[in-house]
Structure formats: C-alpha cells, structure tokens
N, CA, C and O atoms as CSV, one atom per row, in Angstrom:
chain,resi,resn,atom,element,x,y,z
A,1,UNK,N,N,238.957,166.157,160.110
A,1,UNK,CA,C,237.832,166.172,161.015
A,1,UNK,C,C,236.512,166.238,160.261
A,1,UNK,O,O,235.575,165.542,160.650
A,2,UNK,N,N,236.371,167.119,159.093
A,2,UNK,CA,C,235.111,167.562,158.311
A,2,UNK,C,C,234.835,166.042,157.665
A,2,UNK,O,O,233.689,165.697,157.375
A,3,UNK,N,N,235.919,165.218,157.479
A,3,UNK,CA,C,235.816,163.978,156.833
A,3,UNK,C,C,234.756,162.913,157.453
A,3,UNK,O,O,233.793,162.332,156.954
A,4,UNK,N,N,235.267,162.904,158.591
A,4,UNK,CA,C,235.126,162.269,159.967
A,4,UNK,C,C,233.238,162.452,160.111
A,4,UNK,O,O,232.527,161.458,160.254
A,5,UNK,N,N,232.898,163.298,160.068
A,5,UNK,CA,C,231.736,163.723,160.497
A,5,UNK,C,C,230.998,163.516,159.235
A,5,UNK,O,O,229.921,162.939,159.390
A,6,UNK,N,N,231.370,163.910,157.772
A,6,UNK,CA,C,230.731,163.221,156.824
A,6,UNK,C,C,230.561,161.783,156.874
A,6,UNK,O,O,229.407,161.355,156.843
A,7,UNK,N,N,231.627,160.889,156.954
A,7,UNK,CA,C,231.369,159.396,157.099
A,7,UNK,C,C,230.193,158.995,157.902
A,7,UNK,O,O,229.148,158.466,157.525
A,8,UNK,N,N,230.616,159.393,159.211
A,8,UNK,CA,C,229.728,159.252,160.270
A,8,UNK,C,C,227.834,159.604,159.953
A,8,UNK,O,O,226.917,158.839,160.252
A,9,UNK,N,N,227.686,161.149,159.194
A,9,UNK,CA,C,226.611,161.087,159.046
A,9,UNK,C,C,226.119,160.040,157.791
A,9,UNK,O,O,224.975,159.587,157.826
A,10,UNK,N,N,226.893,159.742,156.867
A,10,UNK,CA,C,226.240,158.773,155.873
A,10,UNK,C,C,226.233,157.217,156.324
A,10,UNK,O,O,225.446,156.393,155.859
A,11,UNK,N,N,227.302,156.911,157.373
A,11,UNK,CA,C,226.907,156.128,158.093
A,11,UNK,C,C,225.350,155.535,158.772
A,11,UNK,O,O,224.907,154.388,158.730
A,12,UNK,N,N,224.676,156.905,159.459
A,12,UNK,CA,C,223.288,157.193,160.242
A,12,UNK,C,C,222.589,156.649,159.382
A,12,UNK,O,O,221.824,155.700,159.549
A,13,UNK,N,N,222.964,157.597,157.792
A,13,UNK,CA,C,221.747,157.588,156.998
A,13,UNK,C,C,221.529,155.922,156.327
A,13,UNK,O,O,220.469,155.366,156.043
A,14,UNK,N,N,222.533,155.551,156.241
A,14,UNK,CA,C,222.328,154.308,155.553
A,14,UNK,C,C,221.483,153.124,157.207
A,14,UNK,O,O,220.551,152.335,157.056
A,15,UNK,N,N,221.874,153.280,157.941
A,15,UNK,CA,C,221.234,152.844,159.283
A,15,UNK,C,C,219.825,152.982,159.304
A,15,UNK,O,O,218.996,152.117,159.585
A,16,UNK,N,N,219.629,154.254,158.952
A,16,UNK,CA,C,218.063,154.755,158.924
A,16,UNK,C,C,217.157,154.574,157.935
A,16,UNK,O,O,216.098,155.184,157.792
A,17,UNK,N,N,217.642,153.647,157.203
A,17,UNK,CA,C,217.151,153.313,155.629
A,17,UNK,C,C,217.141,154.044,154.440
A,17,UNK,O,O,216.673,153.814,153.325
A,18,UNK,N,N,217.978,155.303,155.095
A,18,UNK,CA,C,217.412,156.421,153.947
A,18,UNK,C,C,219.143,156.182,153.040
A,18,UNK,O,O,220.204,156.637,153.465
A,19,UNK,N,N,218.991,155.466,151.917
A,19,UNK,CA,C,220.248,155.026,150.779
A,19,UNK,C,C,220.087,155.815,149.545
A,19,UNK,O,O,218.923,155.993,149.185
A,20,UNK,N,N,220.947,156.281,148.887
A,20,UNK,CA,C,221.389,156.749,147.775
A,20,UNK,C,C,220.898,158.396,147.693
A,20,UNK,O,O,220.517,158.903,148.748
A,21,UNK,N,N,220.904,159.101,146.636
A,21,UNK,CA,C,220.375,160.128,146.566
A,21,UNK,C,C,219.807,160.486,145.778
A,21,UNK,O,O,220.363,160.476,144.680
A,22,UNK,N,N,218.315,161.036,145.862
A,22,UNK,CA,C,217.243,161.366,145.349
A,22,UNK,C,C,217.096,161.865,144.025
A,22,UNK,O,O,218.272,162.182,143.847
A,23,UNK,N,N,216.505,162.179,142.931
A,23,UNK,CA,C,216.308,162.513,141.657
A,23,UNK,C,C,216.941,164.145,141.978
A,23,UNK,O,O,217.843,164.572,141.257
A,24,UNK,N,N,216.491,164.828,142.896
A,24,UNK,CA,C,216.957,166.461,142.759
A,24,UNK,C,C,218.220,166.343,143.418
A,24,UNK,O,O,218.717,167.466,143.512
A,25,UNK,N,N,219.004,165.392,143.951
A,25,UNK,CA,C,220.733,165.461,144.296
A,25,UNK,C,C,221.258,165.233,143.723
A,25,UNK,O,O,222.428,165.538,143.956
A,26,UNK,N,N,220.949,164.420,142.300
A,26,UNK,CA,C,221.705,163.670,141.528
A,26,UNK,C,C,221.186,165.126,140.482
A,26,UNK,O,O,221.471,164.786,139.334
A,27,UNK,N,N,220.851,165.890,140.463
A,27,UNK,CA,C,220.583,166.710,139.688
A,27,UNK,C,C,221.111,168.055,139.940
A,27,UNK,O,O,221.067,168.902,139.049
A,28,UNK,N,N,221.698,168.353,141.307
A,28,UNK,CA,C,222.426,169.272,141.820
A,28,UNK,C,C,224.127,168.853,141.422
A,28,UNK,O,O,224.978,169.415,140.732
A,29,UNK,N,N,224.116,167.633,142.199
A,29,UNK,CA,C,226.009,166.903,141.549
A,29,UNK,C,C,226.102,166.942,140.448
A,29,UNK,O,O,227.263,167.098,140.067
A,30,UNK,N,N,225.010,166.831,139.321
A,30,UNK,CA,C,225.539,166.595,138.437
A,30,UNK,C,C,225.968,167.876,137.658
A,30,UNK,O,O,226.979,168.018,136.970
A,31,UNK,N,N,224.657,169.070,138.001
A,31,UNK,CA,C,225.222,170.204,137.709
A,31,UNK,C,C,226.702,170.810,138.187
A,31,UNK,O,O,227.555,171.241,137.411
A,32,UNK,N,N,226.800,170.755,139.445
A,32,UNK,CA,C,227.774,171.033,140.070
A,32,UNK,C,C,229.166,170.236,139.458
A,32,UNK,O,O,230.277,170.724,139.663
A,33,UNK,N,N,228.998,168.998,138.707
A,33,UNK,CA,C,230.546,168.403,138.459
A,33,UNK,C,C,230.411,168.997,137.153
A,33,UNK,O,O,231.509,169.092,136.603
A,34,UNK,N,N,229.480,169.416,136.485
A,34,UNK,CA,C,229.657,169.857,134.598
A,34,UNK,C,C,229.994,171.644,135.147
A,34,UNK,O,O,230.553,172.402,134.354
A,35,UNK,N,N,229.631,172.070,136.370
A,35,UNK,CA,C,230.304,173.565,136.625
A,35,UNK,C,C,232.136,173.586,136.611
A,35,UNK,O,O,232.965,174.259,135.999
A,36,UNK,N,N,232.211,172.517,137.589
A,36,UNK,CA,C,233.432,172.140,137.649
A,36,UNK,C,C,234.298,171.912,136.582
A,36,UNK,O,O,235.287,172.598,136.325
A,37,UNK,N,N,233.877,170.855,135.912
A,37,UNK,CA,C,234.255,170.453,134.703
A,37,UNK,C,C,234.610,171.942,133.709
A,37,UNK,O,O,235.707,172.322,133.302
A,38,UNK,N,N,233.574,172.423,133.563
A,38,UNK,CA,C,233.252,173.954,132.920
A,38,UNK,C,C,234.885,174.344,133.265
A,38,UNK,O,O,235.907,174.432,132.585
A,39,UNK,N,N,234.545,174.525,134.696
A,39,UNK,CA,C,235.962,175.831,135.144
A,39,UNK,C,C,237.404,175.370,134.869
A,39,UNK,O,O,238.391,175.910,134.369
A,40,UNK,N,N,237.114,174.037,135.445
A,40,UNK,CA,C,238.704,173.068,135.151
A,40,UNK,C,C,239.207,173.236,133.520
A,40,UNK,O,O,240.398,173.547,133.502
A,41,UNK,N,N,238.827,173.157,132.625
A,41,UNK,CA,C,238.946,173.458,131.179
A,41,UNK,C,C,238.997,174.733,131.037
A,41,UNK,O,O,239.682,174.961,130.039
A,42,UNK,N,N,238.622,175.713,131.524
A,42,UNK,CA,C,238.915,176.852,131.099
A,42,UNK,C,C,240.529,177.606,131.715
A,42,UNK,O,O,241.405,178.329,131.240
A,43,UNK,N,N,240.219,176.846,133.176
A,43,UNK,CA,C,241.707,176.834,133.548
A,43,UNK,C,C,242.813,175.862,132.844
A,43,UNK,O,O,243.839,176.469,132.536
A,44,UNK,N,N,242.806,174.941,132.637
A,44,UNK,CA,C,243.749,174.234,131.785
A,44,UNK,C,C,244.413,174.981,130.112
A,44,UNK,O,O,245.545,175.091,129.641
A,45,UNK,N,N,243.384,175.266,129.754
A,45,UNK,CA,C,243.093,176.066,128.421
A,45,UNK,C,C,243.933,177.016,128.258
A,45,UNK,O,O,244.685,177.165,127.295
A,46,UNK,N,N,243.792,177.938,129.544
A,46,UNK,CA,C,244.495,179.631,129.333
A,46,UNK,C,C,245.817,179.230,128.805
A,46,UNK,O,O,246.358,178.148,128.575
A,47,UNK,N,N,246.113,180.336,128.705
A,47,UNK,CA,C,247.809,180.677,127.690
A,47,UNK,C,C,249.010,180.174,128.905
A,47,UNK,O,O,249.971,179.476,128.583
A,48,UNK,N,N,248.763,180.676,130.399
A,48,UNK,CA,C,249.643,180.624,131.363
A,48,UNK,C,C,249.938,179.096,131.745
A,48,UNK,O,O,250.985,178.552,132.096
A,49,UNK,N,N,248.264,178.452,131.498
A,49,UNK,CA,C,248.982,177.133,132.029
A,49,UNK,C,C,249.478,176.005,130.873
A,49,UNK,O,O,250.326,175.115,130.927
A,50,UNK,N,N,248.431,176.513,129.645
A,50,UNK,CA,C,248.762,175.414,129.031
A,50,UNK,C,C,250.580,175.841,128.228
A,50,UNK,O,O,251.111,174.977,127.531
A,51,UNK,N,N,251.179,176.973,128.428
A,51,UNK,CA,C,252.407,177.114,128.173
A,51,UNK,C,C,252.786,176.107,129.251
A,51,UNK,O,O,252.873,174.884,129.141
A,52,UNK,N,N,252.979,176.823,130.237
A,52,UNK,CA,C,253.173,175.964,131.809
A,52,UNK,C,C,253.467,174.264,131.713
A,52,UNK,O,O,254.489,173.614,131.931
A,53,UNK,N,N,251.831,173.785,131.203
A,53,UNK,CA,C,252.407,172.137,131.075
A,53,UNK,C,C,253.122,172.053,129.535
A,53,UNK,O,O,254.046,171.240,129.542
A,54,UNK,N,N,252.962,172.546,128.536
A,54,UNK,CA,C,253.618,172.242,127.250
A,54,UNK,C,C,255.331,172.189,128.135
A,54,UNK,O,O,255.799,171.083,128.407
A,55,UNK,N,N,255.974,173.252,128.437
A,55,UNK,CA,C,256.942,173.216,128.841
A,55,UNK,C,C,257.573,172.003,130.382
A,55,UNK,O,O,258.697,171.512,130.491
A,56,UNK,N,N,256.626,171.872,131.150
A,56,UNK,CA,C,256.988,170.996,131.497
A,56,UNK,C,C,256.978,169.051,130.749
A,56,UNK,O,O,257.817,168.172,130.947
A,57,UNK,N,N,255.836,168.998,130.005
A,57,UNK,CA,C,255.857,167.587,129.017
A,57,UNK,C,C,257.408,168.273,128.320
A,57,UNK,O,O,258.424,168.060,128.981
A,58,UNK,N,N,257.497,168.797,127.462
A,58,UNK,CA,C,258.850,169.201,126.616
A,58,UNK,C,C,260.146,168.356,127.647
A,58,UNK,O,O,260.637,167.233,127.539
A,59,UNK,N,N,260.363,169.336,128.514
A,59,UNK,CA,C,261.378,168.749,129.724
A,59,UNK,C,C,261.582,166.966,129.939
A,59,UNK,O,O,262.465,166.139,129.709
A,60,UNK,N,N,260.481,166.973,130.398
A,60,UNK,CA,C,259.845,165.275,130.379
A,60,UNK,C,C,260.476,164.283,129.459
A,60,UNK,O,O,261.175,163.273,129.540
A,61,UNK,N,N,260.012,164.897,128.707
A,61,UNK,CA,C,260.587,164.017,127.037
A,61,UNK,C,C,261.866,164.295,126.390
A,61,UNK,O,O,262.269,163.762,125.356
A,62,UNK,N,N,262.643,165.432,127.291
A,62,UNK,CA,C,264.404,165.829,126.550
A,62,UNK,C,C,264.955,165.198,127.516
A,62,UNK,O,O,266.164,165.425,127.526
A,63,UNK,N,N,264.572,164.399,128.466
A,63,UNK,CA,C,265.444,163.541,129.561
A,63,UNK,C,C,266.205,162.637,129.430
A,63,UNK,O,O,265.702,161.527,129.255
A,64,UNK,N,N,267.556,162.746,129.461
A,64,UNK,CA,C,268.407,162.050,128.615
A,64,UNK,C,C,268.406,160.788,129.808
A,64,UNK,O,O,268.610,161.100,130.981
A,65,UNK,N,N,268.113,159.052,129.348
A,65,UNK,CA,C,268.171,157.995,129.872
A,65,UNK,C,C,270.172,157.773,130.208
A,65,UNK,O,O,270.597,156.755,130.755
C-alpha cells in the first residue's frame, strides 16, 4: 500500500513539472546511502556473521556434484 501511494505521488510530481531532485535531496540520499553503506559493513564485518557466511561459502564449495 505505502508503495502504491509513493508511485502515485511521484506520479503528481512529474505531472506538475516538478522532475528530479534538488541539490539538498541528492545531498540527504546520498548521505543517507554512505550511512547505510557505513552500517551494512560493519554488520557484514562482525565475527558472528562473517563466521556465519565463511561457513556457509565452505558448505557451498564441499558439494559433492
């Protein structure tokens, strides 16, 4: 539903002439995806997960064809 109503409003906006996003949005996303980015690596990183995927790649690759 939350989807739905996003489309719809960027729908309006592109209707209303108002296209792309401004020097200070592209400056908020961009912070916001290098926060992300930030956290995602620090989660990948820790001891719990990166044991976690080492052991699952390991598995992966002892799979007898």
């Amino acid at each position: 539903m939350r989807v739905m109503r996003c489309l719809r409003k960027l729908r309006r906006r592109c209707r209303t002439g108002e296209r792309g996003m401004t020097t200070a949005e592209y400056a908020v996303g961009t912070l916001a995806a290098c926060g992300f980015a930030a956290v995602l690596y620090k989660v990948v990183t820790s001891g719990a997960v990166s044991s976690a995927l080492s052991g699952l790649i390991k598995r992966a690759l002892d799979v007898a064809f």
